[in-house]
PDB file of N, CA, C, O and CB in Angstrom:
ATOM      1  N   UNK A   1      18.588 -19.778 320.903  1.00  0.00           N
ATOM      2  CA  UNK A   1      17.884 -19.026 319.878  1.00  0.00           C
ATOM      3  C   UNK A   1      16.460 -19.552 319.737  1.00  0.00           C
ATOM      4  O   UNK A   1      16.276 -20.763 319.855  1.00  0.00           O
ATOM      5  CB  UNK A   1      18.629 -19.108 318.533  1.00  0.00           C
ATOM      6  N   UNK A   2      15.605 -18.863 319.533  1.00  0.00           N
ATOM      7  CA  UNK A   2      14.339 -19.102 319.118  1.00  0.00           C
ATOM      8  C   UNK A   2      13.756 -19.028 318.071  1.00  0.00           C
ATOM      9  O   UNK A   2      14.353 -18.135 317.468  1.00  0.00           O
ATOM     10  CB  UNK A   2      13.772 -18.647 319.585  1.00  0.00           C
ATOM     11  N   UNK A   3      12.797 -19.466 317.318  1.00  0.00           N
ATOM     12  CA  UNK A   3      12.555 -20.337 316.204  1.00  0.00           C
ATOM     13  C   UNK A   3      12.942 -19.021 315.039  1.00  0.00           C
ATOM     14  O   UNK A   3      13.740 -19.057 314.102  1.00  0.00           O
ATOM     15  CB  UNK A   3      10.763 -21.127 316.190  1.00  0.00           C
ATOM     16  N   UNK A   4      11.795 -17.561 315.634  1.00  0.00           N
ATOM     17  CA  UNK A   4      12.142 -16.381 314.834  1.00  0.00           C
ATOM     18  C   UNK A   4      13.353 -16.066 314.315  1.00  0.00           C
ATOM     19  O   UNK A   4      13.619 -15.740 313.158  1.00  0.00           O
ATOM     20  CB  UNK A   4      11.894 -15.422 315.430  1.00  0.00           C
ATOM     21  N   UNK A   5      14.397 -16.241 315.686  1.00  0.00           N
ATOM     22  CA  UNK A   5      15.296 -15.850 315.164  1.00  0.00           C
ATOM     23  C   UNK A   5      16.472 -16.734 313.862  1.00  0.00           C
ATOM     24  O   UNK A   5      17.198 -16.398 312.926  1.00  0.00           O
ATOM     25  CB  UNK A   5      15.736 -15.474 316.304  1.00  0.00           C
ATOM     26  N   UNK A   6      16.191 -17.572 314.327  1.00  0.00           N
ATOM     27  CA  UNK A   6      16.690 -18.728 313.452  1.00  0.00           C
ATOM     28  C   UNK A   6      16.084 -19.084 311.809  1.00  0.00           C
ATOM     29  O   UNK A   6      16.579 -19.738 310.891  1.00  0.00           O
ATOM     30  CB  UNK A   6      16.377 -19.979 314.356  1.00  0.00           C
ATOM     31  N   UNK A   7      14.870 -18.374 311.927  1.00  0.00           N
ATOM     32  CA  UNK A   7      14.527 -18.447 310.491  1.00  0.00           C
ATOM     33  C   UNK A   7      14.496 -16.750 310.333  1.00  0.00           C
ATOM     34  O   UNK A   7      13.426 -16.466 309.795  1.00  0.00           O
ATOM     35  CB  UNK A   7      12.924 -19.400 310.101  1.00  0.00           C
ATOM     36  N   UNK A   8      15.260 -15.576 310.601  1.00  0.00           N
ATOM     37  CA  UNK A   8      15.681 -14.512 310.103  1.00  0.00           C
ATOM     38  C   UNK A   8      17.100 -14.714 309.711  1.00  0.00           C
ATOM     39  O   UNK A   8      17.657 -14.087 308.810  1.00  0.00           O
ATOM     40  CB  UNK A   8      15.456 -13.482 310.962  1.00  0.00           C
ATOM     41  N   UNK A   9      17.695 -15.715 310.513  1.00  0.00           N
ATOM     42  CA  UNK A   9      19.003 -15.949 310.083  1.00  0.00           C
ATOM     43  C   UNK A   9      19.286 -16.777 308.655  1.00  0.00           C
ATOM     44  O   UNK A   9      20.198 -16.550 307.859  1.00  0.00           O
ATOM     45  CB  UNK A   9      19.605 -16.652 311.204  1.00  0.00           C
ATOM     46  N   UNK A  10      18.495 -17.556 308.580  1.00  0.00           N
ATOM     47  CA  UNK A  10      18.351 -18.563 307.618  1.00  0.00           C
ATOM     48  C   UNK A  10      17.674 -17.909 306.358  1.00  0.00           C
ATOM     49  O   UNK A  10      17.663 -18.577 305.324  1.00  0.00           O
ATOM     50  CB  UNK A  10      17.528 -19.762 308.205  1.00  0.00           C
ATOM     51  N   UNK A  11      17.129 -16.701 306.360  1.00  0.00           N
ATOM     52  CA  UNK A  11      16.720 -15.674 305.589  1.00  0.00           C
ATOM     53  C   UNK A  11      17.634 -14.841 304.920  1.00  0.00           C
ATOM     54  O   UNK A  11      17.698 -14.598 303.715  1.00  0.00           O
ATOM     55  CB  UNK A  11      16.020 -14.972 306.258  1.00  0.00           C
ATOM     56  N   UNK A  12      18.473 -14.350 306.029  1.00  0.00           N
ATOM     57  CA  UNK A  12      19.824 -13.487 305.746  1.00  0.00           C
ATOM     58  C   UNK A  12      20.605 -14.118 305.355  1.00  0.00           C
ATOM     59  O   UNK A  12      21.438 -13.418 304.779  1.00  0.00           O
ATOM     60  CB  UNK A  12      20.469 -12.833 306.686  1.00  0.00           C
ATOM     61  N   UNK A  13      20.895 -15.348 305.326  1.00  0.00           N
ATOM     62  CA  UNK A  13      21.857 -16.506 304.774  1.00  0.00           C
ATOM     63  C   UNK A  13      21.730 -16.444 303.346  1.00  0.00           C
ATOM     64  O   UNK A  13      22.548 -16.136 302.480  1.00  0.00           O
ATOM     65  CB  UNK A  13      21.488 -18.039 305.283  1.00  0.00           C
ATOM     66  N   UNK A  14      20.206 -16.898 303.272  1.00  0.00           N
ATOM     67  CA  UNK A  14      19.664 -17.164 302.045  1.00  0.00           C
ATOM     68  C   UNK A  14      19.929 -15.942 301.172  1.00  0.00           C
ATOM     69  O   UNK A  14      20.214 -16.100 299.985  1.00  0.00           O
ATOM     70  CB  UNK A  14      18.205 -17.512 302.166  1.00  0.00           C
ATOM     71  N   UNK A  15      19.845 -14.727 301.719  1.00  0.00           N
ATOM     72  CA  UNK A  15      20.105 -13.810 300.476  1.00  0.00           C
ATOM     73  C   UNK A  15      21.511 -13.194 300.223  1.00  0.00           C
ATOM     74  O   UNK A  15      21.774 -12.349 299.367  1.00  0.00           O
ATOM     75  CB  UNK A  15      19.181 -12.641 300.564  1.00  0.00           C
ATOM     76  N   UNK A  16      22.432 -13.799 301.177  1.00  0.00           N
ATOM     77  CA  UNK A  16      23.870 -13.496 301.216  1.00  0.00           C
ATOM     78  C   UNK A  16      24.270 -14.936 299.905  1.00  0.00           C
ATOM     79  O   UNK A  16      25.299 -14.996 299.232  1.00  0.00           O
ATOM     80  CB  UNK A  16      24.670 -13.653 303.224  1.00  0.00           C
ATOM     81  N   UNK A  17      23.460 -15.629 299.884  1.00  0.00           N
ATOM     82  CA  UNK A  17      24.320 -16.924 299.254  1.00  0.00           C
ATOM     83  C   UNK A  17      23.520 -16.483 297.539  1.00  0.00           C
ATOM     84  O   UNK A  17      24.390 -16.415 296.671  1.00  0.00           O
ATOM     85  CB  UNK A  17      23.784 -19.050 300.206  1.00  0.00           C
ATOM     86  N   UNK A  18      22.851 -16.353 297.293  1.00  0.00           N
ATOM     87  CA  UNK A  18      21.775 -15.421 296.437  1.00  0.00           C
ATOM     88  C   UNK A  18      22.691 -14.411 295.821  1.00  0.00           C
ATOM     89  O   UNK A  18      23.110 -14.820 294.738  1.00  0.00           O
ATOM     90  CB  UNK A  18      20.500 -14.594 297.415  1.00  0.00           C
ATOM     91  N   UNK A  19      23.261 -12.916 296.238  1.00  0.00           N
ATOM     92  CA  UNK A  19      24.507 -12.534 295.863  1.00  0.00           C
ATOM     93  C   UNK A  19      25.471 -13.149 295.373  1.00  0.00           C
ATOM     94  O   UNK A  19      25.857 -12.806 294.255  1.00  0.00           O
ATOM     95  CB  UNK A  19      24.937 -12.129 296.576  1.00  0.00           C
ATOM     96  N   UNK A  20      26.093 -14.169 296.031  1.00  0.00           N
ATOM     97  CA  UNK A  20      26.931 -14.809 295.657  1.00  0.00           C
ATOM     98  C   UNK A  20      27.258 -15.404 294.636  1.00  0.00           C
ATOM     99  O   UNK A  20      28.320 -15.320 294.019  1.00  0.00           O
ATOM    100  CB  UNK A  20      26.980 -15.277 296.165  1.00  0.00           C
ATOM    101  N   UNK A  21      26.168 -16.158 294.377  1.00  0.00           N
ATOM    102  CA  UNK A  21      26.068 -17.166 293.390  1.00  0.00           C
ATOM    103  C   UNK A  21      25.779 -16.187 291.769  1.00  0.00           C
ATOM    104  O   UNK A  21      26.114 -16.604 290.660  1.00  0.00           O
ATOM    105  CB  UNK A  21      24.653 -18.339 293.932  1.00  0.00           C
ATOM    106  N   UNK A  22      24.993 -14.656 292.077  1.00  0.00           N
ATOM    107  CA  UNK A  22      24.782 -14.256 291.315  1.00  0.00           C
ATOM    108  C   UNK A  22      26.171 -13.664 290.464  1.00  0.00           C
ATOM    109  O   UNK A  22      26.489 -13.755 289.278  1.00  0.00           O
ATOM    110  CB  UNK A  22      23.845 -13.626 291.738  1.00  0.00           C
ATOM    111  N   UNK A  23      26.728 -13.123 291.452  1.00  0.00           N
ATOM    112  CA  UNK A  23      27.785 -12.489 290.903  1.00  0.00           C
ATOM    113  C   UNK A  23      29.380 -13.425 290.323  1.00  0.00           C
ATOM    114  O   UNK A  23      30.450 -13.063 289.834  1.00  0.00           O
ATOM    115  CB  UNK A  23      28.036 -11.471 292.070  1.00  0.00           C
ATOM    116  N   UNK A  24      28.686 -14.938 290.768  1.00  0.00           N
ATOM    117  CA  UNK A  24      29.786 -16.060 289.726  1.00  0.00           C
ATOM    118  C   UNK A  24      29.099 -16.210 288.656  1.00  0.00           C
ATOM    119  O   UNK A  24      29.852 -16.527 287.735  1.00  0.00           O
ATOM    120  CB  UNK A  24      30.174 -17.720 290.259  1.00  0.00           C
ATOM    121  N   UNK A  25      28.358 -16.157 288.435  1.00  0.00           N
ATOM    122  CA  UNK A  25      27.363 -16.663 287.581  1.00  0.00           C
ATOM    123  C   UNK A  25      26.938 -15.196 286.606  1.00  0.00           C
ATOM    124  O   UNK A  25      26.030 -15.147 285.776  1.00  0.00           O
ATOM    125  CB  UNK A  25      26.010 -17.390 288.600  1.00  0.00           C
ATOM    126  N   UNK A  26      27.573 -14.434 286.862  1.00  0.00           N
ATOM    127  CA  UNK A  26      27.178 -12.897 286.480  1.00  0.00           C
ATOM    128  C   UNK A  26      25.931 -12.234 285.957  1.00  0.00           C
ATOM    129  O   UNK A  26      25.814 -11.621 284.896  1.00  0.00           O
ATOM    130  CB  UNK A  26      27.950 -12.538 285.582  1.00  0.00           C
ATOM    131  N   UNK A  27      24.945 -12.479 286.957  1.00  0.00           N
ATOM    132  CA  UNK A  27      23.674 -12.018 286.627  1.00  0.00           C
ATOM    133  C   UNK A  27      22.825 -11.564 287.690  1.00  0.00           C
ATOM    134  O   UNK A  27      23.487 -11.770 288.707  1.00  0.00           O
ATOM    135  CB  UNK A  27      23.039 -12.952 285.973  1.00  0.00           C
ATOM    136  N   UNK A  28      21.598 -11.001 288.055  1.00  0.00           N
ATOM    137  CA  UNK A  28      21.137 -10.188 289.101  1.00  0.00           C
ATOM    138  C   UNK A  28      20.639 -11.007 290.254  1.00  0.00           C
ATOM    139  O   UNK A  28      20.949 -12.182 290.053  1.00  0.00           O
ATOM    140  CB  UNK A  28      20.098  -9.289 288.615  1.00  0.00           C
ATOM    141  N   UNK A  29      19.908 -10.833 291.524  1.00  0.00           N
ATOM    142  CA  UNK A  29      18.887 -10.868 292.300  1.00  0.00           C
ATOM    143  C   UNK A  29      17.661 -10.268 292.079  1.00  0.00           C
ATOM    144  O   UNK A  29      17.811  -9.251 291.402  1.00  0.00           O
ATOM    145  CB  UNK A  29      19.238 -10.527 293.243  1.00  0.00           C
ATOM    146  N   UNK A  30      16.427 -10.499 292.396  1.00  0.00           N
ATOM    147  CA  UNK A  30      15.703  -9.284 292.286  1.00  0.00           C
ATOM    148  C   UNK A  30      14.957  -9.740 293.568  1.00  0.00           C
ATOM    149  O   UNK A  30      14.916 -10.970 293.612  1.00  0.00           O
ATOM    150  CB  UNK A  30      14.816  -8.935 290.810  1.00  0.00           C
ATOM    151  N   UNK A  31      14.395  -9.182 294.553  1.00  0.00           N
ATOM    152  CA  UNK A  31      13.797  -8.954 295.552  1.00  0.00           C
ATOM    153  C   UNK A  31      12.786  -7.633 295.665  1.00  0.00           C
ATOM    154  O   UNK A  31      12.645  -6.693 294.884  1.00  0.00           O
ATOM    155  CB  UNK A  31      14.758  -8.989 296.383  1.00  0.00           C
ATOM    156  N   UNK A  32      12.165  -7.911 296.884  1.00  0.00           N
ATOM    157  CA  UNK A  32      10.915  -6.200 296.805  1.00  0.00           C
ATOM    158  C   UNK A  32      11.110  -5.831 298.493  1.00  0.00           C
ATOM    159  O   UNK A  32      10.797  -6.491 299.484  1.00  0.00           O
ATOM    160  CB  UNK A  32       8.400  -6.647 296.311  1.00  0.00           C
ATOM    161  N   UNK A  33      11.736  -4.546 298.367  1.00  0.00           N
ATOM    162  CA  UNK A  33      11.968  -3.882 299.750  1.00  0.00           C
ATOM    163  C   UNK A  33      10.753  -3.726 300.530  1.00  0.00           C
ATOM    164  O   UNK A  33       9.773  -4.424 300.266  1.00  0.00           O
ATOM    165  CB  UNK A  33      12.580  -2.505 299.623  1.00  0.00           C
ATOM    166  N   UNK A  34      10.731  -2.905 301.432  1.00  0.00           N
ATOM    167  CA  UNK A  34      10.020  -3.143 302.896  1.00  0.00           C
ATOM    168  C   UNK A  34       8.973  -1.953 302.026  1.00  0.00           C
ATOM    169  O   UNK A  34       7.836  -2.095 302.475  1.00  0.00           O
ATOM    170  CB  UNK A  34      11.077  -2.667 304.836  1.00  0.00           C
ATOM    171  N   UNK A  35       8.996  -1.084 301.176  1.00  0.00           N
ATOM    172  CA  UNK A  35       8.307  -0.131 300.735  1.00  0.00           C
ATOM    173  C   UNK A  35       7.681  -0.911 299.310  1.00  0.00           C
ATOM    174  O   UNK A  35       6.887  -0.334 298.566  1.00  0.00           O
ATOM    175  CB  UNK A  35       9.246   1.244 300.593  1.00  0.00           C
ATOM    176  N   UNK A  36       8.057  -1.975 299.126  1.00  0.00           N
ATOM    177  CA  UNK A  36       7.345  -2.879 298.542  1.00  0.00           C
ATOM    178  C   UNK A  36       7.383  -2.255 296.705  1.00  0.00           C
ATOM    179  O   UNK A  36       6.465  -1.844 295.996  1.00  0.00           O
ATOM    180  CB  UNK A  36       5.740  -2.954 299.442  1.00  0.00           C
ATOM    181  N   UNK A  37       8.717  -2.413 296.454  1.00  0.00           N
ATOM    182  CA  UNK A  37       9.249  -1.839 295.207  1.00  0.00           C
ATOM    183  C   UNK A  37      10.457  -2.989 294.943  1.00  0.00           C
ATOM    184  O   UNK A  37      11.514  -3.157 295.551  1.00  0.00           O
ATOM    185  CB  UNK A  37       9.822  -0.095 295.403  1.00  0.00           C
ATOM    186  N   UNK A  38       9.804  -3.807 293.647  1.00  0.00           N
ATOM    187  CA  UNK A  38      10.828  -4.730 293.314  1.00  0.00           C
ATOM    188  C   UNK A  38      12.154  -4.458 292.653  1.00  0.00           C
ATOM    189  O   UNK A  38      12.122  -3.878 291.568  1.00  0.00           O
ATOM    190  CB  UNK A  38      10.285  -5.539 292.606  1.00  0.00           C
ATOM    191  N   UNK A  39      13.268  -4.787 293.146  1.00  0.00           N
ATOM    192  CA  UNK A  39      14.277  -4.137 292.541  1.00  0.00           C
ATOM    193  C   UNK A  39      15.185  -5.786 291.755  1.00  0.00           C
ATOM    194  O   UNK A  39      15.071  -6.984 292.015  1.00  0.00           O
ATOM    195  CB  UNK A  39      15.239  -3.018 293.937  1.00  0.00           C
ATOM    196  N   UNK A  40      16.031  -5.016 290.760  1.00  0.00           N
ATOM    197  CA  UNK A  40      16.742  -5.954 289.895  1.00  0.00           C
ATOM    198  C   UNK A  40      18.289  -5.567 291.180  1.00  0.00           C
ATOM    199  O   UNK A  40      18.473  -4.499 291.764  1.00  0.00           O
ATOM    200  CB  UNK A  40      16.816  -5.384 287.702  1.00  0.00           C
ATOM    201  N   UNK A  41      19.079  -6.727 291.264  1.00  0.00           N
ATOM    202  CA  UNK A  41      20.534  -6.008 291.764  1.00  0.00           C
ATOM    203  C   UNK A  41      21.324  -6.791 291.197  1.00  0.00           C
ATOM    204  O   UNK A  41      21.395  -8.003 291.401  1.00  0.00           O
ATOM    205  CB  UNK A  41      20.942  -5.887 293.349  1.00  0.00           C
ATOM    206  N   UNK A  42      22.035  -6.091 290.372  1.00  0.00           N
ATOM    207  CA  UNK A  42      23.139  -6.722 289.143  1.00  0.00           C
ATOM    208  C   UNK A  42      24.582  -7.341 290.042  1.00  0.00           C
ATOM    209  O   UNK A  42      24.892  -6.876 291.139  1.00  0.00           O
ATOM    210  CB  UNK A  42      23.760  -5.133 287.826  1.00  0.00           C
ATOM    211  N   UNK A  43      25.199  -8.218 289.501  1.00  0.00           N
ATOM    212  CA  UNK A  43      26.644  -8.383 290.400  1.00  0.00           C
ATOM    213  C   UNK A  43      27.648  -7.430 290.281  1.00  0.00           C
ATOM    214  O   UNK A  43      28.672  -7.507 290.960  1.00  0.00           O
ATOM    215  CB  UNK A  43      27.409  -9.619 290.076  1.00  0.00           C
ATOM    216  N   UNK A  44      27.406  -6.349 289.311  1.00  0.00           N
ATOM    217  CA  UNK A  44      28.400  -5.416 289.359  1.00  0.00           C
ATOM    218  C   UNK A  44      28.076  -4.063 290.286  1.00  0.00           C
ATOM    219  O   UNK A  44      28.714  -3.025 290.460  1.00  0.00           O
ATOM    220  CB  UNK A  44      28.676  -5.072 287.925  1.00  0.00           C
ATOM    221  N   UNK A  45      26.908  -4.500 290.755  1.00  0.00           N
ATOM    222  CA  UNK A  45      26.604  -2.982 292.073  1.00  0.00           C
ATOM    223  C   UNK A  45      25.419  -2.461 291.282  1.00  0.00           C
ATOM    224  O   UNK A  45      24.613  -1.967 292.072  1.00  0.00           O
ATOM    225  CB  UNK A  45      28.172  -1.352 292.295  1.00  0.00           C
ATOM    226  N   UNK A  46      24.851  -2.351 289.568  1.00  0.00           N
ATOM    227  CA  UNK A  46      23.867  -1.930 289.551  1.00  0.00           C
ATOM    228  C   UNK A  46      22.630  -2.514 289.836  1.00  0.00           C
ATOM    229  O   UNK A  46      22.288  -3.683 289.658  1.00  0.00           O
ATOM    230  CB  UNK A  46      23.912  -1.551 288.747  1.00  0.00           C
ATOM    231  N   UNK A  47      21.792  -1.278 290.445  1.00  0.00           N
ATOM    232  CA  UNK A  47      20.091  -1.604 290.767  1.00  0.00           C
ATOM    233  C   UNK A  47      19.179  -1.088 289.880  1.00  0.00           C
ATOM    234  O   UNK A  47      19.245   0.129 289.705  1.00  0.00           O
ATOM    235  CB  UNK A  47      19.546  -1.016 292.114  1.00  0.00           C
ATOM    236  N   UNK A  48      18.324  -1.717 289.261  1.00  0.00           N
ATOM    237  CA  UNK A  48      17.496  -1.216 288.850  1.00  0.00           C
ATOM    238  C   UNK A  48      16.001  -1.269 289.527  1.00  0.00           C
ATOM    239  O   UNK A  48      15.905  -2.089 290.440  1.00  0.00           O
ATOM    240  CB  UNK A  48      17.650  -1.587 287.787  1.00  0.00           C
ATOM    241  N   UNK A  49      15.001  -0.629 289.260  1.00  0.00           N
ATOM    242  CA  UNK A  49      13.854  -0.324 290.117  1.00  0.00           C
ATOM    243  C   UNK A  49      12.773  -1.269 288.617  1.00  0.00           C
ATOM    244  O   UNK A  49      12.845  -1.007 287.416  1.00  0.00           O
ATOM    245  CB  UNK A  49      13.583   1.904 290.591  1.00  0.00           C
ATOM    246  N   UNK A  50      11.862  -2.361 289.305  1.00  0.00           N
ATOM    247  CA  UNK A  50      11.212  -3.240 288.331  1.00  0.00           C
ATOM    248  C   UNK A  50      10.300  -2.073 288.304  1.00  0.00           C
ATOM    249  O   UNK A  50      10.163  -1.414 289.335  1.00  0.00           O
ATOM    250  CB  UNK A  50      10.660  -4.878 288.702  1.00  0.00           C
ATOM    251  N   UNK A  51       9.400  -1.621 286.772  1.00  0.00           N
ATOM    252  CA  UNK A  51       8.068  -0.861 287.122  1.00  0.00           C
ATOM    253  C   UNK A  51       6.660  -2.075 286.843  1.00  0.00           C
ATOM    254  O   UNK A  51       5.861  -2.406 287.719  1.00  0.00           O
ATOM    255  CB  UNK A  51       7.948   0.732 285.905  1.00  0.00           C
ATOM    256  N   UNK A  52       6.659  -2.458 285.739  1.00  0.00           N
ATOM    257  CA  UNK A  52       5.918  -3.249 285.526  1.00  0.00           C
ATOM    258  C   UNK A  52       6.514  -4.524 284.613  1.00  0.00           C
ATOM    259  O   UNK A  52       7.234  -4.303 283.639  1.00  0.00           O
ATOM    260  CB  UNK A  52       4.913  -2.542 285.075  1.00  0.00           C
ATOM    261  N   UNK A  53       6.127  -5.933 285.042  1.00  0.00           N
ATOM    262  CA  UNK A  53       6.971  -6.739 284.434  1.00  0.00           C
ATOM    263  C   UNK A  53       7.318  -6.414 282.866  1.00  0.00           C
ATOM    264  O   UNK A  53       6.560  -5.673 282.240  1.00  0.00           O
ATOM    265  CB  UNK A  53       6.411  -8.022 284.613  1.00  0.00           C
ATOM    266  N   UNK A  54       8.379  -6.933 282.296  1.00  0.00           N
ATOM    267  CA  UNK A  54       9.767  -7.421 281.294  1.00  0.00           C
ATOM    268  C   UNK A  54       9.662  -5.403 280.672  1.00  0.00           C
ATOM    269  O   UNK A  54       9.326  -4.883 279.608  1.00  0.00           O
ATOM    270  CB  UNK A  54       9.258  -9.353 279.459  1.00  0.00           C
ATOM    271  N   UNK A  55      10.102  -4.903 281.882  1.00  0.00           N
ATOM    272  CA  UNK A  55      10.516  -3.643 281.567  1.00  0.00           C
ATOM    273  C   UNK A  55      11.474  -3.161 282.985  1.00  0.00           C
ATOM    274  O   UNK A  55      11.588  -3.905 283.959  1.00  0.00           O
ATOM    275  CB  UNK A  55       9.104  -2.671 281.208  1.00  0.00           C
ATOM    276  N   UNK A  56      11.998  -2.053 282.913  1.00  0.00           N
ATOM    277  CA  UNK A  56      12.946  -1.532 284.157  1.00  0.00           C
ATOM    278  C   UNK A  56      13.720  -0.250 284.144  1.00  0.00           C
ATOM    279  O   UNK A  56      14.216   0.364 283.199  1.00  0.00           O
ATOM    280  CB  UNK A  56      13.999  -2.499 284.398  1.00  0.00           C
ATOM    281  N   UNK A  57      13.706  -0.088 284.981  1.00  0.00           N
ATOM    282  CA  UNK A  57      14.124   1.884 284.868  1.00  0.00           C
ATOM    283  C   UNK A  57      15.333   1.818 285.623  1.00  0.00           C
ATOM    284  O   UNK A  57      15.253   1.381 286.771  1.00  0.00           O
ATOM    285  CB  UNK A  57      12.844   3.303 285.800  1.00  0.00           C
ATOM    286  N   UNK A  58      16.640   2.243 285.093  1.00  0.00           N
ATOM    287  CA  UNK A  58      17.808   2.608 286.224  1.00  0.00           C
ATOM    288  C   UNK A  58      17.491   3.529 287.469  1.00  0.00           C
ATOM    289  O   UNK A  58      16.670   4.438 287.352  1.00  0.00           O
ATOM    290  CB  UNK A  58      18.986   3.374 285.498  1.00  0.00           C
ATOM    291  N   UNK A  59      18.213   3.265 288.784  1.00  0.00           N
ATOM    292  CA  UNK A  59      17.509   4.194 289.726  1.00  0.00           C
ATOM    293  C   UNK A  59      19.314   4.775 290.119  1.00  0.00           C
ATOM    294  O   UNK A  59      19.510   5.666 290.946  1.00  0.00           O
ATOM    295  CB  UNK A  59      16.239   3.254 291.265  1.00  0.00           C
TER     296      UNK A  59
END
C-alpha cells in the first residue's frame, strides 16, 4: 500500500469509529460533504443539514 492509500484508510477508520462512539454515547457526528454542506448525523439515522452556526434545518 502506498502512503495515499493508507491515510484514506485511516480516514475511513476514523469516521467508522466516530459513528460508533456516537451512537454509545447517543449523540451526533457532524462532517461537510464533497458539495461542501455541513451536516449533523444523529445515532438514530437522523441528518440534519447545518445552515449557519447554533441553528439547523431537518433534511
Amino acid at each position: 500500500m502506498d502512503i495515499i492509500q493508507d491515510l484514506q484508510k485511516l480516514i475511513k477508520l476514523t469516521g467508522e469509529r466516530a459513528r460508533l462512539e456516537a451512537k454509545v454515547n447517543g449523540t451526533y457526528i457532524v462532517y461537510k460533504t464533497n458539495s461542501g454542506r455541513i451536516i449533523k448525523e444523529f445515532a438514530n439515522g437522523d441528518i440534519q443539514t447545518v445552515n449557519s452556526p447554533g441553528s439547523s434545518s431537518d433534511e
